[in-house]
N, C-alpha and C positions, 0 to 999 in steps of 0.2 A: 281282692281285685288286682291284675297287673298293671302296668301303667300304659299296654297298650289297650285294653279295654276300658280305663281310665278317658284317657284319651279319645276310646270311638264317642265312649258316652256324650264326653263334654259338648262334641262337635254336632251328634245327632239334636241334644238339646238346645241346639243354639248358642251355647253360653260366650263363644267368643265373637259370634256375629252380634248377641245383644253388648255387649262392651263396645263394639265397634260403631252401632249405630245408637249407643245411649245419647239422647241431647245434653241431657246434663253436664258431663263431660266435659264440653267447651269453655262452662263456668270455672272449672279447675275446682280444687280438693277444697272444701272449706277452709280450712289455714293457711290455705293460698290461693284467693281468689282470683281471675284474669279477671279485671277491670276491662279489657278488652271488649270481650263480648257482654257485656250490656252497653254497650256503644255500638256494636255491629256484631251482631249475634245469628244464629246461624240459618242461612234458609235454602233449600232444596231448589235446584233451577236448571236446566237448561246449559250446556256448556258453552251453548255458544247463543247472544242473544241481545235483542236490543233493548236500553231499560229506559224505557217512557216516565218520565218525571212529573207530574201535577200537583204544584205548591200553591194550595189557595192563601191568598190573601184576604182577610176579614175587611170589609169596604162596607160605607153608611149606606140603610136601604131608602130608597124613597117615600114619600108619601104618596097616598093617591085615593082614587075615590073608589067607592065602595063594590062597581061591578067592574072596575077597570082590570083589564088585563093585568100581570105582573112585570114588572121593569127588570128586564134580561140586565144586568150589568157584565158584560163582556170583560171588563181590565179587572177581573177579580181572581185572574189566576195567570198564574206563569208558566209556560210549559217548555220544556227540553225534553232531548233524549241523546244517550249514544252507545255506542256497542261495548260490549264485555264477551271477554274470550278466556275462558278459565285457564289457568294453569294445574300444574301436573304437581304432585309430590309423593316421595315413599320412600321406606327405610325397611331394613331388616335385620335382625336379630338372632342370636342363637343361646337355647338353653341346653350347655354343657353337659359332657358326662358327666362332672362332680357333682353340678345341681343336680341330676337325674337319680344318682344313686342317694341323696337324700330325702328327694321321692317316692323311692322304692321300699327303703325305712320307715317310712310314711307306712308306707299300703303292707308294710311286714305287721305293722302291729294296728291295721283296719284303720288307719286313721285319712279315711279317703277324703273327708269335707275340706280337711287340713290339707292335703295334696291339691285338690281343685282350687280350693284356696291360693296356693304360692303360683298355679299355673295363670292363673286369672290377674295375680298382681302381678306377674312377671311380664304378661301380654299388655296391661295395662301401663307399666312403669320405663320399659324396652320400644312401645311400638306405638300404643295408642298416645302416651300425651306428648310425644316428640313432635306428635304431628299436630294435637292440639296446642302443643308451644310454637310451631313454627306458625299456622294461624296467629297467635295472639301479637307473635313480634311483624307478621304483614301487618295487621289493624294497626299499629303505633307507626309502622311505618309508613304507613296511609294517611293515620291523622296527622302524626308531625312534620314528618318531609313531603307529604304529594305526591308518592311514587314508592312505589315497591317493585326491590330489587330481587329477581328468583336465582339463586344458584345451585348448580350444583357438581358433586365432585369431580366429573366427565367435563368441566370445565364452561358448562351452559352459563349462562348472564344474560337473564332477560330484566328489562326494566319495562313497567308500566307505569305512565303518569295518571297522575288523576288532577282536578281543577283545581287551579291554587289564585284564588281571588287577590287582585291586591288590597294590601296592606292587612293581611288576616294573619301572616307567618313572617313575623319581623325579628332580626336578630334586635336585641336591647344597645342601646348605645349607653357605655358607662358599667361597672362594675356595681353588680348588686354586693359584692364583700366588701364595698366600701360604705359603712355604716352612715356618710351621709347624703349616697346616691337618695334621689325619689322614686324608691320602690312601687312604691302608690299612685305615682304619676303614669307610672309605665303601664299599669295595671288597667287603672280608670281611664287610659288612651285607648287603648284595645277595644274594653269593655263598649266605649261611646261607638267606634266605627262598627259593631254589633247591633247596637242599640238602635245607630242611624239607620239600618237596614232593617228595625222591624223586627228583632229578635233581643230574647232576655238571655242570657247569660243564666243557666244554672250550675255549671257542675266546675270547680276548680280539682287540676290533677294537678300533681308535681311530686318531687324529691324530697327525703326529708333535709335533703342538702342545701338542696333550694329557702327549704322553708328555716335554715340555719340560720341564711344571710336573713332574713326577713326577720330572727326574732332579735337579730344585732340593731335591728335599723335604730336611727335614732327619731325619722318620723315615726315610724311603726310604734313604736317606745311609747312615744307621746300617746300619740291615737287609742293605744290601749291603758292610758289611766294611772299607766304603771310607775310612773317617773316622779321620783322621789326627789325634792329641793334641801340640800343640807346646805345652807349659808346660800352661797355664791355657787356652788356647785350642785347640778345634776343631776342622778345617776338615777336607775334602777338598783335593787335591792341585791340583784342576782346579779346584772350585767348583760341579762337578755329576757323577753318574754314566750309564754308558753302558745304553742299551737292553740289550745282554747282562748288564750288571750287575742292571739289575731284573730281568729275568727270569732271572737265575738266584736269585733272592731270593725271586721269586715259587711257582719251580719245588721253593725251599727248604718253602713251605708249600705243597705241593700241590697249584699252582695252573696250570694253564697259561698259554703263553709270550704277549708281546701282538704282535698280528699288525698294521700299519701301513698304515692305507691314506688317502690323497691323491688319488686321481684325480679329475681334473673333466670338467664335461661346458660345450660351448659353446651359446650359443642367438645367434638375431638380434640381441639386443638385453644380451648380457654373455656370463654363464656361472653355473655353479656348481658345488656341490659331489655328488659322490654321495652321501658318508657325511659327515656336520657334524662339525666339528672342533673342537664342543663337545660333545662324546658320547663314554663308553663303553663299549662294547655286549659284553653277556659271552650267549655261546649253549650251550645243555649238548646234551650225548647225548641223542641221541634213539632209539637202536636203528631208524631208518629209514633203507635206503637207497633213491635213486635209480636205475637202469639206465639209460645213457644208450646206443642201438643206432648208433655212428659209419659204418654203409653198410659194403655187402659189403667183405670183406677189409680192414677196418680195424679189427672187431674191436668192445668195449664197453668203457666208462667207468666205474665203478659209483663215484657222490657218497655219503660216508656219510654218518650224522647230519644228515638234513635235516632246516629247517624245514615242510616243505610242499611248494611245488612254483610253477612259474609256469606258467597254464593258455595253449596256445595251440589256440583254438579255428580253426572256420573260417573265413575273410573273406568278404564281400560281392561273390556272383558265383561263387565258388569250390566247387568238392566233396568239396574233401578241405582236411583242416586243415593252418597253415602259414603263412609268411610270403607276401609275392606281391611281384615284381620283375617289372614290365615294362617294357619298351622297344622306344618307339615311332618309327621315324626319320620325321625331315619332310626326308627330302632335295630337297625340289624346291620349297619354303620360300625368300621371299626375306627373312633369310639363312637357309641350312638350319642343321640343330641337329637334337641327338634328344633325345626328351622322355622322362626314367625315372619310374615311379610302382613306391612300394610300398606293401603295406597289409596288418595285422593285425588281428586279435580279442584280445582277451590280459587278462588279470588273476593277480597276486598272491596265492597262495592259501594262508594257515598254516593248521597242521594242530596245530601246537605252541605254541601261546599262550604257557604257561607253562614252555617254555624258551628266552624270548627275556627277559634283562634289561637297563634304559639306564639310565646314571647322565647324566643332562642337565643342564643350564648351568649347563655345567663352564668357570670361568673364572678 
């Protein structure tokens, strides 16, 4: 087979429109999970659109007698709404002559699965998760700062806020490097103005940077059991405790485990972080889940305790909403190469303001 027949095949099969619209995707590669999107994972909407809120509140029922009507309680729910207007993104790509005549080597000694193969991670590694990383870094920048910032290289800066409740996203006053700030204090502060509001606190995120200073503490020290008395002096054995040790410390007050997250995202011109590793982000029960539908025969995902959701609308051109992967060959190009474009609609959309809390510049 040649590599433009190669090529018709792929595209008559679907196989780069299924890459483009796989939900799975979102989740990122098993050894590098996005934590993102099981806090706002992904759901098909409307580009432009109002998002009606209804947060019941669990309230005592009455008693009453036996044929009497039911006692409507009216203050058992809360309702908002406000508008959401997606934004735009997309990138393109190019696989080179030199890739292409490795290709062609490929398909000189029939080895066409292996060819489809390099095309398919090459669509997927160049076009599809760039865009699935620039979603994951909106959702952190959603949950931690309030607002997401859209740029791009044409010099666009669009910023959209979202509700930022007081006293939910507080910088830390005090240096958690100083092993004998009250890390714990700062922590079960947070936790209670959650608590005061009717919600539990389950998921701790952060750095393992974060959690550095926390196994220097010297209350933390204590609290986990670890602290060794030699005469008149102190110490631990090591000079610090282990992540299992705080959270099993943590888990002593009823608190859940703290979850580590590090992944970075690259750009032209450096990189950075998804989640800032001067942050930590505590998210409660939300009694909402997500249904995520993974295509025939593969069954459903269901994300519990979301924040929200990540809206993916239509793209420009298109009739049904989704990501869009196209690939365009220039074989008869002097040099040939084929050219990939993808493109979204998308935005960040909390539904839970006030179960998202950040202790910030934590240093």
């Amino acid at each position: 087979m040649d590599l433009a027949s190669l090529l018709a095949q792929m595209i008559r099969e679907g196989q780069f429109r299924n890459l483009a619209t796989d939900v799975r995707v979102q989740f990122g590669p098993a050894v590098q999970p996005l934590l993102g999107a099981t806090l706002l994972p992904e759901r098909s909407t409307l580009n432009e659109f109002s998002e009606t809120e209804i947060r019941y509140r669990s309230i005592l029922a009455n008693s009453g007698t036996r044929y009497s009507p039911v006692q409507l309680k009216q203050n058992g729910q809360m309702v908002g709404s406000f508008s959401v207007i997606l934004g735009n993104q997309d990138i393109g790509s190019e696989f080179t002559a030199s890739q292409m005549d490795a290709l062609i080597r490929m398909l000189n000694v029939r080895a066409d699965i292996q060819a489809m193969s390099e095309l398919i991670k090459w669509s997927d590694l160049t076009i599809i998760r760039p865009l699935i990383f620039l979603n994951e870094k909106h959702r952190w920048d959603a949950i931690v700062d309030g607002s997401v910032e859209r740029k791009g290289d044409n010099g666009l800066i669009e910023t959209v806020t979202y509700p930022n409740p007081a006293g939910h996203r507080v910088n830390v006053v005090g240096a958690w490097s100083d092993p004998t700030h009250d890390i714990w204090g700062d922590i079960l502060a947070l936790v209670q103005v959650m608590t005061d509001k009717g919600y539990t606190v389950n998921r701790f995120i952060t750095s393992r940077k974060v959690v550095g200073f926390m196994s220097k503490n010297d209350d933390i020290i204590k609290r986990t059991g670890r602290l060794v008395i030699l005469g008149s002096v102190s110490e631990t054995l090591s000079g610090r405790v282990s992540i299992t040790d705080i959270n099993q410390a943590l888990s002593n007050d009823g608190l859940p485990p703290i979850e580590t997250y590090d992944l970075r995202y690259q750009t032209a011109t450096g990189g950075g972080r998804f989640l800032k590793d001067t942050v930590f982000v505590m998210v409660c029960s939300t009694g909402r889940d997500e249904t995520i539908d993974l295509g025939p025969d593969q069954g459903q995902r269901i994300i519990p305790d979301t924040l929200g959701y990540f809206a993916v609308g239509r793209p420009a051109g298109q009739t049904e909403q989704g990501r869009v992967l196209k690939i365009n060959p220039r074989l008869e190009n002097k040099p040939p190469h084929i050219e990939g474009e993808g493109w979204q609609t998308s935005l960040p959309v909390i539904t839970e303001p006030e179960a998202i809390g950040v202790l910030a510049a934590i240093a």
